[in-house]
LUMLUMBA-357295 format. One record per residue: x, y, z of N, C-alpha, C in turn. Coordinates in steps of 0.001 Angstrom, whole numbers, plus 500000, padded with zeros to 6 digits. Example, Ala and Ser with C-alpha at 12.3 -4.5 7.8 and 13.67 -1.06 7.14 Angstrom:
LUMLUMBA-357295
((513190, 494310, 507800), (512300, 495500, 507800), (513200, 496700, 507800));
((512850, 497750, 507080), (513670, 498940, 507140), (512900, 500030, 507870));
end
This chain:
LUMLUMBA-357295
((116785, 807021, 735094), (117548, 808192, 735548), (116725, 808969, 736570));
((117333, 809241, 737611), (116473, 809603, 738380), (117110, 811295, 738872));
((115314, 812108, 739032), (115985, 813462, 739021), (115547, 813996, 740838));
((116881, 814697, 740979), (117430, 815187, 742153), (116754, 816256, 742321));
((115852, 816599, 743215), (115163, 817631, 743536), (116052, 818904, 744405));
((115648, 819856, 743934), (117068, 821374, 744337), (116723, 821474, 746233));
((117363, 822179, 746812), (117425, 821504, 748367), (116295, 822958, 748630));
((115763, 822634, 749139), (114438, 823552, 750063), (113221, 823218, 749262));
((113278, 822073, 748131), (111865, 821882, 747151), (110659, 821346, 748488));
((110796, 820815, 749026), (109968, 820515, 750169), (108791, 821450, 750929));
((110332, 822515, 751373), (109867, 824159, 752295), (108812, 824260, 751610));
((108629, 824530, 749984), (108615, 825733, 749136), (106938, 824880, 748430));
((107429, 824049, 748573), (105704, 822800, 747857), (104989, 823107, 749072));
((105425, 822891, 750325), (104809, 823316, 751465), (103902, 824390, 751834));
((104947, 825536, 751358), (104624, 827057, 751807), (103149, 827609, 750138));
((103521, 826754, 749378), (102111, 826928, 748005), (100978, 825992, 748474));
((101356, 825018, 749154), (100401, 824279, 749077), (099589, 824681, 750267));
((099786, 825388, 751568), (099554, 826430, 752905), (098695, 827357, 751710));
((099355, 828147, 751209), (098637, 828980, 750804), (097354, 829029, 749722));
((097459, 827698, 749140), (096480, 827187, 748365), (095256, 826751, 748785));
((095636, 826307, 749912), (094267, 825224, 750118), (093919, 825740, 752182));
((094431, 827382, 752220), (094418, 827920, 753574), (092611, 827533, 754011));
((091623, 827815, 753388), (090143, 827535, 754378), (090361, 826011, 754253));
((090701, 824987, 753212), (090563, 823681, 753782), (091209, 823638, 754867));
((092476, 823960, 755558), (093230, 823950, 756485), (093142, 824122, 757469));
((092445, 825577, 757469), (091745, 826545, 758907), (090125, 825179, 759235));
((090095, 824398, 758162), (088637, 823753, 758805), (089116, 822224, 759451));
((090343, 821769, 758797), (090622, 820992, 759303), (091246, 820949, 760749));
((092041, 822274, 760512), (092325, 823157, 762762), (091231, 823054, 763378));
((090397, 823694, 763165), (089000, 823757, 764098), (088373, 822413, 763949));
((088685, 821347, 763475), (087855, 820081, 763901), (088594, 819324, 764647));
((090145, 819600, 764556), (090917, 818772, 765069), (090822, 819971, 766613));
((090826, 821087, 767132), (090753, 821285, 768162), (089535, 821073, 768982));
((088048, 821057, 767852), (086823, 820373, 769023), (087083, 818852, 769215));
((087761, 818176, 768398), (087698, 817139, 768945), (088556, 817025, 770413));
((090004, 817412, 770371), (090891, 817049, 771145), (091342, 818824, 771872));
((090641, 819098, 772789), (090330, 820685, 773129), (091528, 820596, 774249));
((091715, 819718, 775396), (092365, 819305, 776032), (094032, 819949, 775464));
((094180, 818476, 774792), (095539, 818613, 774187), (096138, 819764, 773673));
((094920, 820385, 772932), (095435, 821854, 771889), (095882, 823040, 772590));
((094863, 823135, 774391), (095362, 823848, 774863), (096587, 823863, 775771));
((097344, 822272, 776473), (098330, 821883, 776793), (099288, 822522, 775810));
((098855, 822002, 774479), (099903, 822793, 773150), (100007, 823765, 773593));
((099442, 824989, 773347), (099276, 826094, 773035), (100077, 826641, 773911));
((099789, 826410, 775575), (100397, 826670, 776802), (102087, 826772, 777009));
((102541, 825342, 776278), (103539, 824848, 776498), (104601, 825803, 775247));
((103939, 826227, 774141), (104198, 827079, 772933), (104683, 828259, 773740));
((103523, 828927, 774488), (103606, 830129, 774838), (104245, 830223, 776102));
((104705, 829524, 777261), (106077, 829127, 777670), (106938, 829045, 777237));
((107371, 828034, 776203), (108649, 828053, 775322), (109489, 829375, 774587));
((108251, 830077, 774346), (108540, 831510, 773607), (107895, 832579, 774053));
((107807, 832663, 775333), (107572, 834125, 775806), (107573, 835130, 775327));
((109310, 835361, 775336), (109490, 836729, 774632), (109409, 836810, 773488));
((109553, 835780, 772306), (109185, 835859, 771032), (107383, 836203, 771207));
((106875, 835770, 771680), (105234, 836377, 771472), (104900, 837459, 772632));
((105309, 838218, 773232), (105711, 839442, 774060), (105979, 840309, 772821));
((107003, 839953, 772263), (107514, 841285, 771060), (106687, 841108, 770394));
((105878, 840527, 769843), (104966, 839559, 768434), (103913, 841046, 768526));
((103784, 840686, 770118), (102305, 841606, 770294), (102233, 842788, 770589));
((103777, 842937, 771193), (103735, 844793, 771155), (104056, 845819, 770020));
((104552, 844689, 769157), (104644, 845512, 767564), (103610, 845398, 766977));
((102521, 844360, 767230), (101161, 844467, 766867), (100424, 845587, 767181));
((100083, 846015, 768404), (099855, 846939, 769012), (100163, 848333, 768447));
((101516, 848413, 768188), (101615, 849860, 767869), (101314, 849847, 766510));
((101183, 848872, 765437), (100754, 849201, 764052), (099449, 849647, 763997));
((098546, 848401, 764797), (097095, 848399, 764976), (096349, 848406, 765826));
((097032, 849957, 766932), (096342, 850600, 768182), (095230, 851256, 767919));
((094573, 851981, 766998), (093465, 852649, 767113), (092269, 851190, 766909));
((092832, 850144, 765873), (091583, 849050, 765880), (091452, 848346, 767317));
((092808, 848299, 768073), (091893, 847666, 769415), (091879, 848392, 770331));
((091705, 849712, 770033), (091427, 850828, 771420), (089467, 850715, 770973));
((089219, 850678, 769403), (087847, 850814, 769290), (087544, 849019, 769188));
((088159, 848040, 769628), (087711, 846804, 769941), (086981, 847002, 771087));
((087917, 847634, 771928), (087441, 847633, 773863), (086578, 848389, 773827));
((086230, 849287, 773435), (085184, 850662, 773577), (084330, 850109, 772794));
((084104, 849447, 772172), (082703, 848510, 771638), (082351, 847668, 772604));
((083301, 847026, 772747), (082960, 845891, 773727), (082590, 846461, 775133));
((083332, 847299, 775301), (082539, 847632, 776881), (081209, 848409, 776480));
((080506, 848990, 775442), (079518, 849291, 775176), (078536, 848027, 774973));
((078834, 846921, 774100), (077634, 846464, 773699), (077617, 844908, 774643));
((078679, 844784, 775588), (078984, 843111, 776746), (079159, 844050, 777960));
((078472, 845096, 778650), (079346, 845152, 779665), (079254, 843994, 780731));
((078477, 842974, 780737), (079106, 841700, 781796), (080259, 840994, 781590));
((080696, 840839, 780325), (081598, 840294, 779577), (083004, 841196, 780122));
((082777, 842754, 779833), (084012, 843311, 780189), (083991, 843299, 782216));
((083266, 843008, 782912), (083116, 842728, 783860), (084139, 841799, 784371));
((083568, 840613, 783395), (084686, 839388, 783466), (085905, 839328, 783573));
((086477, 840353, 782165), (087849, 840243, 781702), (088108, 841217, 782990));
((087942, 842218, 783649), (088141, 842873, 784573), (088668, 842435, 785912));
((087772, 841185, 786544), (087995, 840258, 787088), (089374, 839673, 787226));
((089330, 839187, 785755), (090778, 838147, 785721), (091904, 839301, 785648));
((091793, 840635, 785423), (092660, 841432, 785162), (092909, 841735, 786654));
((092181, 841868, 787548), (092362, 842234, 789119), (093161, 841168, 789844));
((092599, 840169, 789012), (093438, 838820, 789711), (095019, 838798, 789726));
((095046, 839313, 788033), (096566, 839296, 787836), (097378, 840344, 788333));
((096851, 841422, 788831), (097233, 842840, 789654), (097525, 842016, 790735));
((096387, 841567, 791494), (097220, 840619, 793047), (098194, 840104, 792682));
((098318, 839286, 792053), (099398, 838324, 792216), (100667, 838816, 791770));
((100974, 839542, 790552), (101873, 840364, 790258), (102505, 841940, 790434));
((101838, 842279, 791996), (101217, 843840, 792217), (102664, 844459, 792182));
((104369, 843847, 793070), (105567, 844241, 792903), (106247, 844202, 791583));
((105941, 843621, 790445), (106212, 843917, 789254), (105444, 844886, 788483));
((104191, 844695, 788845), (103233, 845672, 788140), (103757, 847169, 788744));
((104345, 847137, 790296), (104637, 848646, 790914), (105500, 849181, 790406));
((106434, 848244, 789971), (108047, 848762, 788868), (108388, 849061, 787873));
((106905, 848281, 787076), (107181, 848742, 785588), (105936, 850071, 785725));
((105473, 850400, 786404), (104818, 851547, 786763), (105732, 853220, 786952));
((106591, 852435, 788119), (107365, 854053, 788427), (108558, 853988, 787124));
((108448, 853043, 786423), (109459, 852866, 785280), (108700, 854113, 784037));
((107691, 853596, 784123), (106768, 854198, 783017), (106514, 855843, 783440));
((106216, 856182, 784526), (106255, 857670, 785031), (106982, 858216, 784837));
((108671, 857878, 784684), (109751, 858670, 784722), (109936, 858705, 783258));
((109641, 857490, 782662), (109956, 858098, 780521), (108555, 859068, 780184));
((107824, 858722, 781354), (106664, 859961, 780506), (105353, 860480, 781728));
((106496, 861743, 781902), (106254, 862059, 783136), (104682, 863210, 782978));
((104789, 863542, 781491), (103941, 864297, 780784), (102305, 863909, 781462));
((102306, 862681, 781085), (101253, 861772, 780910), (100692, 861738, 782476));
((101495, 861446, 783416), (100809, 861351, 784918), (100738, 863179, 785101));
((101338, 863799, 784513), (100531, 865503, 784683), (098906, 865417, 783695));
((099018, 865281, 783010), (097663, 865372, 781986), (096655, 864668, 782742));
((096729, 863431, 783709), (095610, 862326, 784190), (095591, 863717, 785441));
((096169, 863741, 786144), (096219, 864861, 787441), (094852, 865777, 787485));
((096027, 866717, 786436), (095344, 867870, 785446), (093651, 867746, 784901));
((093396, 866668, 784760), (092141, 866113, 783941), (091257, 865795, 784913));
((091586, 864978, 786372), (090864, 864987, 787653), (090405, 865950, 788457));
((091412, 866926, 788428), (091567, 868514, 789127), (090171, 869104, 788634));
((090497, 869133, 786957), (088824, 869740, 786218), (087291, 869241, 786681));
((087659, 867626, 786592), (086367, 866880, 786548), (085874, 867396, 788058));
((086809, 867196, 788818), (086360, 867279, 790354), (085566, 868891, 790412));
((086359, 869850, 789916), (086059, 871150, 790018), (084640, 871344, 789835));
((084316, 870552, 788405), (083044, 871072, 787700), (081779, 870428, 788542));
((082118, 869607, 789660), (081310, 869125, 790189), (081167, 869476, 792051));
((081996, 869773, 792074), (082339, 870738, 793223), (083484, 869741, 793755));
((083715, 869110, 793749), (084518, 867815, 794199), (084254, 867285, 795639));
((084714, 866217, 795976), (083741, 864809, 797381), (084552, 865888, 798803));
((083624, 866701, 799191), (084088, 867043, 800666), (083926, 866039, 801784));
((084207, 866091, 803123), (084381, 865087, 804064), (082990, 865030, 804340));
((081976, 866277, 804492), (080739, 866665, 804734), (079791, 865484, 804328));
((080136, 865449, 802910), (078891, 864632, 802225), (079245, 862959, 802252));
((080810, 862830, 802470), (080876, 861485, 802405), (080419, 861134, 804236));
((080604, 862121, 805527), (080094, 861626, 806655), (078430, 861708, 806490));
((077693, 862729, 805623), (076561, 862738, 804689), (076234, 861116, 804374));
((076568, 860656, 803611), (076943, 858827, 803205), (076235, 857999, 803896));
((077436, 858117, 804952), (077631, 857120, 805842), (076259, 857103, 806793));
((075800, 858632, 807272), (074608, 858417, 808373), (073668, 857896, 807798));
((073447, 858215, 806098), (072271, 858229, 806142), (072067, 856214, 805491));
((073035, 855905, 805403), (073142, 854072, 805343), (072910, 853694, 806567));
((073584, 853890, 807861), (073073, 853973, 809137), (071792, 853753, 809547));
((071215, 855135, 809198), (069422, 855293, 809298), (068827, 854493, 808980));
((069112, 854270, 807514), (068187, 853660, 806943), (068135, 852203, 806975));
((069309, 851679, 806944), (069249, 849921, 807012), (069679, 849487, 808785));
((069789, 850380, 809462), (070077, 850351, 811445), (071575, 850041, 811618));
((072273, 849665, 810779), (073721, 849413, 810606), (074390, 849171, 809036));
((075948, 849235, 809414), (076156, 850000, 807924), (076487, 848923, 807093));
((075703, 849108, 806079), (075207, 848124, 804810), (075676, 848276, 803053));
((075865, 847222, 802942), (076280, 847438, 801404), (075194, 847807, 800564));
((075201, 848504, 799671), (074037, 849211, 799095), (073882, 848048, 797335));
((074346, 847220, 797688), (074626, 846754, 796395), (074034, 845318, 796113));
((074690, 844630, 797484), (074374, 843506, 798043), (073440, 842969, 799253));
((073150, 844223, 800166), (072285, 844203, 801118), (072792, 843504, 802125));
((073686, 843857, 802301), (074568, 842821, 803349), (075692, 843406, 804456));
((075184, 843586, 805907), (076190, 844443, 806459), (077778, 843971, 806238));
((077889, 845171, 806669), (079633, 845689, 806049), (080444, 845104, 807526));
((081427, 844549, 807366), (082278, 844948, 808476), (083368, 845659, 808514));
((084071, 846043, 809615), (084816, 847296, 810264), (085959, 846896, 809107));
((086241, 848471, 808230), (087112, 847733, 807443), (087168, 847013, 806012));
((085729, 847166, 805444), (085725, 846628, 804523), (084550, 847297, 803286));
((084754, 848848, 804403), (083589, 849554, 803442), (084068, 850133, 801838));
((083670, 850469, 801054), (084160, 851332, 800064), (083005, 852319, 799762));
((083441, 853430, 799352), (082451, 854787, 798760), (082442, 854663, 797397));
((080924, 854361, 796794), (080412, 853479, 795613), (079918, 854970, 794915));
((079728, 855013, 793941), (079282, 855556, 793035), (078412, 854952, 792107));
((077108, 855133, 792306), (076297, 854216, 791435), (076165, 854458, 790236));
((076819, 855437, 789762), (076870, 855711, 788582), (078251, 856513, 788128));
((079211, 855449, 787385), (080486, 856046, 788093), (081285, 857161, 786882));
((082373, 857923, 787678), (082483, 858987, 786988), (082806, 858681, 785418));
((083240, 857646, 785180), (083902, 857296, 783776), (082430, 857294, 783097));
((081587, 856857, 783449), (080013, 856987, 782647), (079055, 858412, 783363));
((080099, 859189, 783405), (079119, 860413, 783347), (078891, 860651, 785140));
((078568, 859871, 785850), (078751, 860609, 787038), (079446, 860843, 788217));
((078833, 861657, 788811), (079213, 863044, 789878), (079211, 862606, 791346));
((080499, 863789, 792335), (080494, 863087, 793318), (078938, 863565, 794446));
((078227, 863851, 793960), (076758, 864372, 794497), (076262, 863437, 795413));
((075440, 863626, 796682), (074839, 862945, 797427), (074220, 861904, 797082));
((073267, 861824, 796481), (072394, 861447, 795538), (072821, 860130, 794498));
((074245, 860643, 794374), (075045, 859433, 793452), (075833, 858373, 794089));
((075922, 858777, 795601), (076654, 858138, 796770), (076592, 857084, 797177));
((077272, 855964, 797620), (076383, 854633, 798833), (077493, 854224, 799250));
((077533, 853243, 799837), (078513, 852513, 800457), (078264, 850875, 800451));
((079532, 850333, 800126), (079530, 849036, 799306), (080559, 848198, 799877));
((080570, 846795, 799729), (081810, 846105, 800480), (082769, 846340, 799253));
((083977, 846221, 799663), (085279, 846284, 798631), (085341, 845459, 797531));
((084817, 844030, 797870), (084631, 842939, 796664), (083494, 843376, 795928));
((082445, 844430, 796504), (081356, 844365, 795163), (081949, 845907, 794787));
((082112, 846610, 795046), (082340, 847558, 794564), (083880, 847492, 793535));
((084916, 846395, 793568), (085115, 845903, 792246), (084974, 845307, 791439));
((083522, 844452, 791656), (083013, 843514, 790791), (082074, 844966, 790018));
((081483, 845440, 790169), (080766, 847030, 789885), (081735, 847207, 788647));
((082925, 847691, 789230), (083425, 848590, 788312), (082931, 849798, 787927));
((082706, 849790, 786253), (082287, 850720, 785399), (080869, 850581, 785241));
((080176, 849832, 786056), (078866, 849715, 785439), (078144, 850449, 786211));
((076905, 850853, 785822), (075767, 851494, 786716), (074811, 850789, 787911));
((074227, 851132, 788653), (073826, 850060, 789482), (072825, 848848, 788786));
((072027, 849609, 788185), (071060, 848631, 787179), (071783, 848632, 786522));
((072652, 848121, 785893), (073568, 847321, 784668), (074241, 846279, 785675));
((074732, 846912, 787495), (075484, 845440, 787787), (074290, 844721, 788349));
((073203, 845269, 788980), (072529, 844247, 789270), (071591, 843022, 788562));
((071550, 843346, 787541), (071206, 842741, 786171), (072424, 841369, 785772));
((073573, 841936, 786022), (074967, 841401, 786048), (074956, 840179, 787251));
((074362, 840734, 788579), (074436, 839687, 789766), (073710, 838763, 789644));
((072660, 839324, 789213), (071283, 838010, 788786), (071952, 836886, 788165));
end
C-alpha cells in the first residue's frame, strides 16, 4: 500500500531542511563560487536584469528600516579606508557621466517633494562661508599668481603637472567637509581629474593614495 504524500510535502522538507543545515549550505555557496567565480557572476548579473525592480524595491525598503546602520557603515568606512571610499567615489562619478539626464530629473523631481531640504543645504553654506569670511575674487586671483610665481606657469599642485587653458580647478587641500576653510593658505590649483580623484581627502591622505 503505498502512501500519498499531501501536495507542497516537497516545498516544506525543503524550506526545514534550508533552515537546518543553513552554515553547511552558506559553505557549500562559497566553494562553489571560488571555484566557478565566472559563472556566479554571469548568474548574478542576469538575476539582477531579470528583476530590476523587484531588487530596486528589495533595497529601498531596506534602507528605510535600516538607515541609521548604513549611514554609520559609510561614516566608518570613510574614516578608517579613505582610499577605498576614494574608489567607490570613482565608480560613483562614472555613473553620474553616463546617467547625468536621468540623474538631472530625478533631482528637480526630488527638490519639488522637498523643497525644505535644498533651503537647509543653502542655509548651512551661507553659515559655513560666513564664519570663514567666505572665497572673495581677491584671494582666488591671490591663488592663481602665486602658482604662477612659483612653478613659472600654472601648475597642478597635486600632480606637478602644468594645467591647460581650461582645465584648472580651485583645490582645497584640506577640504571643507573635513574641517577646512576658504583661507589662502588652504588654496591651490589642481587639474579637474585630480581634484576629483582628491575628493574628501587631505593632501597627505591623497598623496599617500597616488603612491
Amino acid at each position: 500500500m503505498s502512501h500519498k504524500r499531501p501536495e507542497g510535502y516537497r516545498k516544506e522538507y525543503m524550506r526545514i531542511f534550508r533552515l537546518t543545515h543553513k552554515a553547511l549550505k552558506a559553505e557549500d555557496d562559497r566553494k562553489y563560487r571560488a571555484k566557478y567565480p565566472e559563472k556566479c557572476a554571469a548568474r548574478a548579473k542576469r538575476y539582477r536584469e531579470d528583476h530590476r525592480e523587484q531588487e530596486a524595491k528589495r533595497a529601498k525598503e531596506y534602507a528605510k528600516v535600516h538607515r541609521e546602520h548604513i549611514n554609520g557603515y559609510w561614516r566608518n568606512r570613510r574614516k578608517t579606508n579613505p582610499i577605498a571610499w576614494v574608489k567607490h567615489n570613482e565608480l560613483v562619478r562614472r555613473y553620474q557621466e553616463e546617467h547625468r539626464e536621468h540623474l538631472r530629473l530625478k533631482q528637480k523631481e526630488y527638490d519639488r517633494a522637498h523643497p525644505e531640504v535644498r533651503k537647509a543645504i543653502k542655509a548651512r553654506r551661507r553659515l559655513r562661508e560666513s564664519l570663514d569670511g567666505g572665497l572673495s575674487k581677491e584671494t582666488v586671483q591671490r591663488v592663481y599668481e602665486a602658482n604662477i610665481l612659483f612653478w613659472g606657469t600654472l601648475t597642478c599642485c597635486l600632480c606637478e603637472t602644468p594645467i591647460s587653458f581650461g582645465d584648472d580647478h580651485l583645490e582645497h587641500l584640506t577640504p571643507l567637509s573635513r574641517g577646512g576653510d576658504n583661507r589662502f593658505e588652504n588654496l591651490g590649483i589642481a587639474h579637474s581629474k585630480c581634484n576629483f580623484r582628491k575628493h574628501h581627502l587631505t593632501e597627505l591622505e591623497y598623496r599617500a593614495y597616488a603612491e
